[in-house]
N, C-alpha and C positions, 0 to 999 in steps of 0.2 A: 572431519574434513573442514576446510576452510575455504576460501574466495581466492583465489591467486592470480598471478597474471601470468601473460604469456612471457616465457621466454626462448631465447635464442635454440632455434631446430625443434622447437613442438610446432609450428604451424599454428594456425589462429582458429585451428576447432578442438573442441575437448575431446577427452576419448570417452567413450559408450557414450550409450542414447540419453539424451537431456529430459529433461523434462522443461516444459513450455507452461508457465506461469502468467496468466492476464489479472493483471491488479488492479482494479475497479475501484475507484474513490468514489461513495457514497453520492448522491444525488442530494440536491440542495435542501437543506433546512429552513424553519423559521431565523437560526442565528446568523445563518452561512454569509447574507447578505448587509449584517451588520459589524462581522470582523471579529466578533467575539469569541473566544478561547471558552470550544468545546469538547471536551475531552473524556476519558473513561471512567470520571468517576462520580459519574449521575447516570445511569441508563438513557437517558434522552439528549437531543428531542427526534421526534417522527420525521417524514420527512414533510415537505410542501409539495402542493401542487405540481410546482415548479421540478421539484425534484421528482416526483414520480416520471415527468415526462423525459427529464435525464436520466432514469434507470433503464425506462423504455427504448432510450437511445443508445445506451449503454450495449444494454440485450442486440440491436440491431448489430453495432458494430463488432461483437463476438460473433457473432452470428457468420462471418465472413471471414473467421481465421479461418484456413483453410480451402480457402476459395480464392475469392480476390487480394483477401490481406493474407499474407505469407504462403501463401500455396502451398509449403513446405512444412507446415505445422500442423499437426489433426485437431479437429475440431472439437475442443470441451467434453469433458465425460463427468468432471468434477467439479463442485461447487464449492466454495469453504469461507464461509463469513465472521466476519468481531459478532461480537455476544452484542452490539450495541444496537438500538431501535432502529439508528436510522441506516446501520447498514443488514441489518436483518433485513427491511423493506425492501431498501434496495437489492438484495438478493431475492427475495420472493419473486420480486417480479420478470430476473432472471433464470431464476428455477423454470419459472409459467412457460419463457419461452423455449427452454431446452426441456422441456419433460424429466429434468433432478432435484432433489430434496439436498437443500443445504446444509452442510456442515458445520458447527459452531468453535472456532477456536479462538480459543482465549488471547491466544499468544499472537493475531492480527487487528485485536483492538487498539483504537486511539492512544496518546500520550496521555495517562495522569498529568490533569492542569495541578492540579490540588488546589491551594485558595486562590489560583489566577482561575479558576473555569466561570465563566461564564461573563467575565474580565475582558477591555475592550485595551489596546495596546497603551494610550496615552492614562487609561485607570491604572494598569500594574506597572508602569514608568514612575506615574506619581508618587506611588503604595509602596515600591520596589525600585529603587531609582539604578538604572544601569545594570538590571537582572536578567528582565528581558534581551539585551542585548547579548550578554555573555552565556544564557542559557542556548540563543541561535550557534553561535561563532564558538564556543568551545565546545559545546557538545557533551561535556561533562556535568554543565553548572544544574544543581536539584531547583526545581521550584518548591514554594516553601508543601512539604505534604505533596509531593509529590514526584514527575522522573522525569530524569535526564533525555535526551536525544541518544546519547551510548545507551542507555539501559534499554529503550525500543530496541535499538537495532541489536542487542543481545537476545530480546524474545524472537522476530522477525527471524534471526541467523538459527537458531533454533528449526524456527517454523522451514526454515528453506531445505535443513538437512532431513527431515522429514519427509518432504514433496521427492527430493531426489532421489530416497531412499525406498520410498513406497509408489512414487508416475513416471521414475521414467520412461520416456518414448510416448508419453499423454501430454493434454492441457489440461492444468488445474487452472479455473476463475478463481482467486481472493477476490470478497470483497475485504475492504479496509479502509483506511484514513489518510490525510495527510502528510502526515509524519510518520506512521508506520509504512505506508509506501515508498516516500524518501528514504528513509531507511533500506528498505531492500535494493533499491536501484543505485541507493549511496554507496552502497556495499560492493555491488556488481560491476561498480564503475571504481572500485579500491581508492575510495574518495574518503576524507577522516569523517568524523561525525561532526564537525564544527562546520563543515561544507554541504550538508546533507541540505539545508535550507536554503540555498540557492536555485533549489528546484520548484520552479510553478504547478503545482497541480490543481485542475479545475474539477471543482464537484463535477459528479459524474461522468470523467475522464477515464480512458482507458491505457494503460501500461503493458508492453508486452517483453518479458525477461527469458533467460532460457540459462536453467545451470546444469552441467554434465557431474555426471559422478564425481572425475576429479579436481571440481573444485572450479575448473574453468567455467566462466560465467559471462553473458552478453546479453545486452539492450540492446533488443531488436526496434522499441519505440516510448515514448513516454508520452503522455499527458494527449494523448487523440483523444478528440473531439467529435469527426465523422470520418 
C-alpha cells in the first residue's frame, strides 16, 4: 500500500476504518534550546526539566482525543516510542497517564546526524559548505555517516503500513522526532521529501494523522501545543 490522493468520484474519505495516529515530538532537551543537531546515533540526551513539563503537557492534550479534540476519534489504547532517551521519557510519562507500557520501535527514531550530531547549523555550513542546505531541499543529500530525509520517510512509510495493518479503527500515540514526524505528515500531505522541512514542529507538540487501509490518508492537526 501506498499514500495516494483523492481522485475524481471516491469522495474525500477512505474506505474501511483508519487508524488514528497522534505523533508526539519529544519534550525539550539540554540541546533543544541550543539548535544543535541531535539525532540517532548517540542514545541521548534526557530530557530537562523543561521537557518533562512538555510530556506532561503532552499527556494532557491526548487525554482529550476523543472528547473535546475530535470527538470522532477514540481515545489511545496504544503507545509506541524511538528507542531514544529522550523520547523513551517522554513516553513514560505518557504511559503514567494512560495506564500503557510502551512500545519500542526502531523505525520512529530520529535522522542519523552522523558527523553533524551534536553540530550547530553555522558549525556544519563552515565543515560542510552548502550541505546543510541541500540535505533540507532535496531530501535525498546523505550527511557524511549518516541519512537522508527520503531514507526516514522510507522507515516511517514502513511504520505506517504497520499501524494500518494491525489499529485500525484505534489511536496509536508515536512518540518521535522532528524529522521522523515530518516525515510522516510529509507523506500524508503527498508532499516530496525536499519539502518535508518546511514544517515547524515544537518539542513537545502534538500531531494528529489518520490513514485508511487504502492508502487515503489525512491531517487532522499538526504541531498542537494545547
Amino acid at each position: 500500500m501506498s499514500l495516494h490522493a483523492d481522485v475524481a468520484g471516491r469522495g474525500v474519505t477512505g474506505v474501511g476504518e483508519p487508524v488514528t495516529v497522534a505523533l508526539v515530538r519529544h519534550g525539550e532537551t539540554p540541546m533543544t534550546p541550543t539548535g544543535a543537531y541531535s539525532g540517532s546515533g548517540v542514545p541521548g540526551p534526557p530530557l530537562s526539566e523543561a521537557g518533562r513539563v512538555e510530556a506532561q503537557r503532552a499527556a494532557t492534550i491526548l487525554g482529550r482525543l476523543g472528547s473535546d479534540l475530535f470527538d470522532d476519534v477514540p481515545p489511545p489504547t496504544t503507545l509506541i516510542t524511538s528507542p531514544m532517551v529522550r523520547t523513551r521519557e517522554t513516553a513514560d510519562v505518557i504511559a503514567a497517564h494512560f495506564g500503557l507500557s510502551a512500545l519500542v520501535d526502531d523505525r520512529a527514531k530520529e535522522c542519523n546526524f552522523g558527523e553533524w550530531e551534536g553540530l550547530k547549523e553555522d558549525e556544519i555550513d563552515e565543515r560542510w559548505p552548502g550541505e546543510l542546505d541541500a540535505w533540507h531541499t532535496t531530501g535525498t543529500t546523505v550527511p557524511p555517516g549518516g541519512e537522508s530525509i527520503a531514507q526516514v520517510g522510507e522507515r516511517t512509510h514502513a511504520l505506517l503500513l504497520d499501524l494500518v495493518a494491525e489499529h485500525a479503527g484505534s489511536t496509536v500515540v508515536v512518540v518521535a522526532h522532528a524529522v521522523s514526524i515530518r516525515s510522516v505528515i510529509g507523506q500524508c500531505l503527498l508532499a516530496p521529501p525536499g519539502g518535508w522541512w518546511r514544517l515547524r514542529l515544537q518539542s513537545g507538540s502534538v500531531s494528529v494523522i489518520q490513514v485508511y487501509p487504502d492508502g487515503m490518508a489525512k491531517v487532522l492537526v499538526a504541531g498542537l501545543l494545547d
